[in-house]
C-alpha positions in Angstrom: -60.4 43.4 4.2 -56.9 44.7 5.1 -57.3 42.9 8.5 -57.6 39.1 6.6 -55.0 40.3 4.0 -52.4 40.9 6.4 -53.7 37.6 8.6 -53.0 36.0 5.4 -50.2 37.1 5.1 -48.7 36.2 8.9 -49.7 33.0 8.3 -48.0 32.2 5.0 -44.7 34.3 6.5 -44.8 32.2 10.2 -43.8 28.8 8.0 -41.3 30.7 6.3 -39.7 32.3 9.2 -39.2 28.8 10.8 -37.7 27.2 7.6 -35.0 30.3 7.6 -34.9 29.5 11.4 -33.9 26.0 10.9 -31.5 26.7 8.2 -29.7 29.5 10.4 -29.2 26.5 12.8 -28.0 24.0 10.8 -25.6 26.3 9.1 -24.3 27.4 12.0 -24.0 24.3 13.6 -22.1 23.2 10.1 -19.6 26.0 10.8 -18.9 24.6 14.2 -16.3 22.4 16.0 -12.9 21.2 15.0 -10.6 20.3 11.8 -8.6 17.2 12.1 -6.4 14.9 9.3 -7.0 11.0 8.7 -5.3 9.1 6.3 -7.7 6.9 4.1 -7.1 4.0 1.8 -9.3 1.9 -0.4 -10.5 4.7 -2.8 -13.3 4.5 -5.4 -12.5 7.6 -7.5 -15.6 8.0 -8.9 -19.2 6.3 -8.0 -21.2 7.4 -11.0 -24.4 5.9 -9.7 -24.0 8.4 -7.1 -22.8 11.2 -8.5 -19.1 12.3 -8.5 -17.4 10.9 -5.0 -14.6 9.8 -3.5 -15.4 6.9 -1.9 -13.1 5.5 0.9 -12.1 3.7 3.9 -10.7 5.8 7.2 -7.4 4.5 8.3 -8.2 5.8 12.0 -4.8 5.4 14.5 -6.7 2.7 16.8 -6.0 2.1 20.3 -7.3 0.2 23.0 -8.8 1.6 25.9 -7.8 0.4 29.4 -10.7 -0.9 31.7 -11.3 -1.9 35.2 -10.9 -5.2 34.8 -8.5 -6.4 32.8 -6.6 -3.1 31.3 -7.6 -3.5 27.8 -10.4 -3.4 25.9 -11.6 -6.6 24.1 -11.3 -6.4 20.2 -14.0 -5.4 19.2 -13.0 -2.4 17.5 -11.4 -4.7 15.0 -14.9 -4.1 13.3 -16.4 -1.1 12.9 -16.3 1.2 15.6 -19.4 2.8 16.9 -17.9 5.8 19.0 -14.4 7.3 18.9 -12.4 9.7 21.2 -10.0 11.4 19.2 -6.6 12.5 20.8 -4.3 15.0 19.9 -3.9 18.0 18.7 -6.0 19.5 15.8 -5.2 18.6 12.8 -3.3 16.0 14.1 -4.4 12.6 15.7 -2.4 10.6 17.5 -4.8 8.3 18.6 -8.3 7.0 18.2 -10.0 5.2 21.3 -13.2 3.1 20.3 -15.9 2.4 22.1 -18.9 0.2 21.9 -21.0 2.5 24.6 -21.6 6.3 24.9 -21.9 6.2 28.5 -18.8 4.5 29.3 -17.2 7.1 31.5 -14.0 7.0 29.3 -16.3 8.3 26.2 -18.2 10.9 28.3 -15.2 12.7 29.3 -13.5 12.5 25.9 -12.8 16.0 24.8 -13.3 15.3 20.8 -16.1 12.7 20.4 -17.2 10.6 17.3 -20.2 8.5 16.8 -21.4 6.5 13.9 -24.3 8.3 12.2 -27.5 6.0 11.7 -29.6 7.6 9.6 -26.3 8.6 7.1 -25.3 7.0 3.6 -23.2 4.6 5.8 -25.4 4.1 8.8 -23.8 1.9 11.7 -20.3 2.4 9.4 -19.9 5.5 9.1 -17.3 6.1 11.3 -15.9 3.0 8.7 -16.1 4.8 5.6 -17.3 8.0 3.9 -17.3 9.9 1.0 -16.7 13.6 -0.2 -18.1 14.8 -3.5 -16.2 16.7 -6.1 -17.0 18.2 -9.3 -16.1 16.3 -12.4 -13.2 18.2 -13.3 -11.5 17.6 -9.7 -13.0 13.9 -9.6 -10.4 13.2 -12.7 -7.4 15.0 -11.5 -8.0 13.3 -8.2 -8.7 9.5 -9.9 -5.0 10.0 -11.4 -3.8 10.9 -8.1 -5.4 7.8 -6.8 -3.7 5.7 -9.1 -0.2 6.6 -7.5 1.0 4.2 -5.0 3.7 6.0 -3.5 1.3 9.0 -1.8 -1.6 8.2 0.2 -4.6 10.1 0.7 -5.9 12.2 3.9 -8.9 13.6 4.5 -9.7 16.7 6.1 -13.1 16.4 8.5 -15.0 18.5 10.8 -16.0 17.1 14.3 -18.7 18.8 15.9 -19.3 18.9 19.9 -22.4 16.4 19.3 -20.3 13.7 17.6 -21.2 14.4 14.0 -18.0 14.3 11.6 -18.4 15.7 8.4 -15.2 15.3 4.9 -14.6 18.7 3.7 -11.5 18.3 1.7 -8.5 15.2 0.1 -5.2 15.9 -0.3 -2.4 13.6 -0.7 1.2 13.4 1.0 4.0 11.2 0.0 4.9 7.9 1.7 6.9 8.1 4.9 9.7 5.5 5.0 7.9 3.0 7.2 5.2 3.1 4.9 7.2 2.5 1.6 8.8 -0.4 3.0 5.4 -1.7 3.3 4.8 -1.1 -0.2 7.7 -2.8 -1.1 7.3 -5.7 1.3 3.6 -5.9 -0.5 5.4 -6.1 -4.1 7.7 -8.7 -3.5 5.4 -10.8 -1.4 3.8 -12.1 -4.6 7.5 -12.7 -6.3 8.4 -14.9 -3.1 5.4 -17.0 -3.6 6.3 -17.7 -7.0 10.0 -18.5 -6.7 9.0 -20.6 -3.5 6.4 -22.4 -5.4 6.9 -26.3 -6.7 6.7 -27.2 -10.2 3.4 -28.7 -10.5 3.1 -32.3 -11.8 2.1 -31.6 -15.5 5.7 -29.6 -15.5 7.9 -32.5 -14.4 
């Protein structure tokens, strides 16, 4: 009788043990790899379908890679990219090299690798766009913060040795100078059109 209670037993602990096993992984894996910075722009403060996020595009420094053929890479990375090498130093990037294919030598050897996530909220774009959940209190501060034009947004990830990135915090900085001219060229763009713009017909 003791002999099946304790057979019993193993065999209801042996699942157990393997769930805690797995967990012990993956939370040591999460704890792993390297912070960096990116700036991000076109936020959605709050999807409430969702939950409460931050939803937003990365503003990645993009660079072409130089090839054997030609010297540069075609433009692909215009679109979304599928793998980055990140270089710089931690938190700072300096530059972000896409690539189409994670064999190409170039990728291989990168020191701090990206790679979209497939089976992610984002899938094939997720290296496009992400999102970092806060609680509802946060999500409001951080909406008004969003609403100021003259700071931009940067997110703090975490880039593991197998590619995976994961958004662990937002903060925002203030413009730098090339940046607020930007702005302002953006403002007055619309002004321009208006005072370059005939009187229609029905005015005359």
């Amino acid at each position: 009788m003791i002999q099946a209670i304790a057979r019993v037993l193993v065999i209801g602990l042996v699942p157990l043990a393997g769930l805690a096993g797995l967990w012990a992984t993956s939370e040591n894996l999460s704890r792993q790899g390297t912070d960096w910075e990116v700036d991000i722009q076109g936020y959605d403060p709050r999807d409430l379908l969702r939950g409460h996020y931050v939803e937003f595009t990365y503003d990645w420094p993009i660079v072409a890679a130089e090839t054997e053929d030609d010297g540069v890479q075609p433009a692909f990375w215009r679109s979304d990219p599928a793998h980055l090498c990140l270089i710089g130093e931690a938190p700072d990037i300096a530059e972000a090299i896409p690539f189409e294919d994670p064999a190409d030598p170039g990728f291989v050897q990168c020191e701090h690798k990206l790679s979209a996530q497939i089976d992610s909220v984002y899938g094939a774009r997720s290296l496009a766009r992400g999102r970092l959940y806060v609680g509802q209190d946060r999500a409001l501060a951080i909406e008004e913060e969003l609403r100021d034009r003259e700071q931009r947004g940067v997110v703090t990830f975490r880039q593991r040795d197998d590619g995976v990135m994961t958004p662990l915090d937002i903060r925002f900085r203030p413009l730098t100078p090339q940046e607020r001219e930007e702005l302002e060229a953006s403002r007055a763009a619309p002004l321009m059109d208006l005072e370059g713009s005939e009187p229609s017909a029905e005015n005359e």
